[in-house]
C-alpha positions, 0 to 999 in steps of 0.5 A: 545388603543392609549396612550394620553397626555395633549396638553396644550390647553383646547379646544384640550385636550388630544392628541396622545403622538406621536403628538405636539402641534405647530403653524399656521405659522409653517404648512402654508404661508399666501399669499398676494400678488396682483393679478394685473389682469384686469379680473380675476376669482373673488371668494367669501367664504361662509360656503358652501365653495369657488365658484365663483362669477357672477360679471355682475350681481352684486352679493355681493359688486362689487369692482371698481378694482380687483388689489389689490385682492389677488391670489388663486390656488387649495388647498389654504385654505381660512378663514373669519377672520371677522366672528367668531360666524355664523359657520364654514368660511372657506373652500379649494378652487378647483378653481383658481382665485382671492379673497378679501384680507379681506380673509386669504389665507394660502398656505401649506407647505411641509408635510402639507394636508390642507383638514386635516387642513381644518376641523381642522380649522372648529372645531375652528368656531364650538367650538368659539375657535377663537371668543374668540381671536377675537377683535374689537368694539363689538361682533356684529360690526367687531368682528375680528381675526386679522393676527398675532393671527392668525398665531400664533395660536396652531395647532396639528402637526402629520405625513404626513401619518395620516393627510392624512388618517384622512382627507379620513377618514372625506371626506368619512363620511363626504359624506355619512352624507351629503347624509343623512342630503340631502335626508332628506332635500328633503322630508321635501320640499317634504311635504312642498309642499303637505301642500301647495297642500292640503291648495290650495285644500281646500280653493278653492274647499271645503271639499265636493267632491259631492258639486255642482260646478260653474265657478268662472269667473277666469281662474286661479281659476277655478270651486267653489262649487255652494254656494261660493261667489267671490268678489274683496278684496276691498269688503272684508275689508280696505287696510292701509299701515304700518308706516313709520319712520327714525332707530332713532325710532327703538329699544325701545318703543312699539310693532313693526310688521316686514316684516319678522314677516309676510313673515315667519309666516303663523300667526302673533307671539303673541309677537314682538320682534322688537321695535318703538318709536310711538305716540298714533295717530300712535299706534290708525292708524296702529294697529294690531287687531285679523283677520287683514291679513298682505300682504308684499309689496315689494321684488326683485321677483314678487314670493315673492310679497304677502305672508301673515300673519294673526293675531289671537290675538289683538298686544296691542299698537303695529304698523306694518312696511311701507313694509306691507300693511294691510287688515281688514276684515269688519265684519263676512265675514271672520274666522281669521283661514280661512284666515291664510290659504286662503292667504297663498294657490298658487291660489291668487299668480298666480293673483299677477304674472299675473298682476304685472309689475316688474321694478327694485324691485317689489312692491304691491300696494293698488289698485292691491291688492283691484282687487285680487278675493277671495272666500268666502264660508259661514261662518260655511263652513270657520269653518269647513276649518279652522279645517280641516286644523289645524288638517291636518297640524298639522300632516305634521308639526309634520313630518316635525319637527321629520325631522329637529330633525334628520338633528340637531342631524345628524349636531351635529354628525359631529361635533363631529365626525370631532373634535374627529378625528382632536384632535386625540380621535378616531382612524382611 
């Protein structure tokens, strides 16, 4: 057993007796410098790590000069000092190019591994160590650490020889966890995409291979069983679309529906968390009534156009956004909980694609959304659907949450892991 000592910084702890506690700017350079290039390789960081950016495409902020963007060469190790709080900014670049000078580029110097100190720095953004010498107007808005703090911020100082060790050690466990988190990843898409398949199935063929099937009169679509009807949306309810309002209105007030509200939720929560400012007349126009079906209306990509969301409980005083458009079924032709899964099912997508013109930003208006066919099976047959698939999915989603449990506790592991090791507590 390893003998320890106090480091004399409370998130470190105890550290081997062997190590010291010393300075940023005693292991490392900050570089800044101008690239002075006419065209570069422009870089971006994110948690991901260092790549390049398409800057043809405009992808992120385009700057109208790359001059004054600051040099990067393989091993320089780059940290986001505007943000403290989302996890672990910072990374080794394995490119050379140039970057940002909102970014800190730290060259090491002799007797320095910077992968060591890479995931060393991680720990920092893991553990708010350095959210907590962060300054700025709030936590929210340029919440910064600023260079000076930076470079005088403690750093474990240890031989050449262990960093080295330890930062192989953390490389390689660092993979096979990865690996692990990956495959998991995988067949949580896996069953994402067989709950989507079964939902397709069921709402456009039934739940009765023997049934007599007809044409559906939509290639897309395909044979219906014998009993079901079709008919253009702007037969099945009315069409509205949502309120729109200057940000002054945002924040305070009453219930307020989002777009991501119905992009993310295949049923409307039973409470909103965004806000608005609305008057009666507002509130009695664009309310939100159990069985309404919410399309989003606008995306960059025609495959994001028409996800929707359905609401199974009255939103009491509530009004929903201008990128929505809302549907409200005339009476007893559709089950609310048959509709949560029609809408979300691949057959009425495909209408959306076929049909719609993308320009610059694609966009669902009224008078296409009124062409999309939908099937209608009789009324105790929606029913029976609707608790086919609850149950159905509930067993996919119970699954597919067990998944996500294990990718959390995998994530959590490694943090651990990797603060044990750069803190010096585990062995190697």
């Amino acid at each position: 057993m390893r003998e320890m000592k106090d480091s004399g910084v409370e998130w470190i702890g105890k550290i081997p007796t062997e190590w010291s506690i010393g300075r940023v700017k005693h292991a490392f350079t900050r570089k800044n410098e101008k690239a002075m290039q006419d065209d570069p390789v422009v870089l971006s960081l994110a948690r991901s790590g260092v790549r390049v950016r398409d800057v043809s495409n405009n992808e992120g902020q385009v700057a109208e000069s790359y001059f004054n963007y600051n040099p990067v060469d393989i091993d320089d190790l780059l940290l986001n000092p505007m943000d403290l709080y989302s996890g672990a900014n910072c990374s080794i670049s394995k490119v050379v190019g140039v970057i940002s000078p909102a970014y800190v580029n730290l060259k090491s110097k002799d007797g320095i591994n910077p992968v060591f100190y890479d995931y060393y720095f991680k720990v920092q953004y893991w553990l708010m160590a350095f959210f907590a010498h962060g300054k700025g107007v709030s936590y929210e808005n340029r919440w910064t650490l600023n260079t000076e703090t930076l470079m005088n911020y403690p750093v474990v100082t240890l031989s050449y020889e262990e960093q080295c060790k330890r930062a192989d050690y953390l490389n390689d466990k660092y993979t096979k966890i990865d690996a692990i988190i990956a495959r998991q990843q995988e067949v949580i898409e896996k069953l994402k995409a067989y709950r989507l398949a079964v939902i397709t199935e069921t709402v456009t063929k039934g739940l009765n291979p023997d049934a007599l099937l007809k044409d559906s009169g939509y290639k897309f679509i395909g044979s219906i069983p014998s009993t079901w009807e079709v008919l253009k949306l702007r037969y099945i309810g009315s069409c509205q679309n949502g309120i729109s309002k200057g940000g002054e209105f945002f924040g305070t007030g009453f219930p307020f529906v989002s777009y991501s509200d119905v992009n993310k939720n295949i049923e409307l929560p039973e409470t909103v968390s965004g806000l608005i400012e609305s008057t009666d007349n507002e509130r009695k126009n664009f309310s939100v009534q159990k069985g309404d079906i919410f399309f989003t209306r606008t995306s960059e990509t025609i495959e994001e156009i028409g996800f929707t969301s359905v609401c199974m409980k009255t939103i009491e005083n509530s009004t929903f956004a201008g990128f929505l458009i809302r549907v409200r079924p005339y009476n007893n032709i559709l089950y609310p909980a048959f509709s949560k899964y029609y809408f979300r099912s691949e057959k009425h997508r495909r209408f959306f694609v076929k049909e719609m013109n993308l320009v610059t930003r694609a966009s669902l208006g009224q008078e296409l959304l009124k062409r999309l066919p939908v099937l209608l099976p009789p009324m105790w047959e929606q029913k029976q659907i609707s608790e086919y698939l609850d149950d159905k999915c509930a067993e996919i989603d119970n699954i597919i949450s067990g998944r996500m449990v294990t990718i959390r506790k995998l994530i959590e592991y490694r943090k651990s892991l990797v603060y044990e090791v750069v803190t010096g507590k585990m062995e190697v």
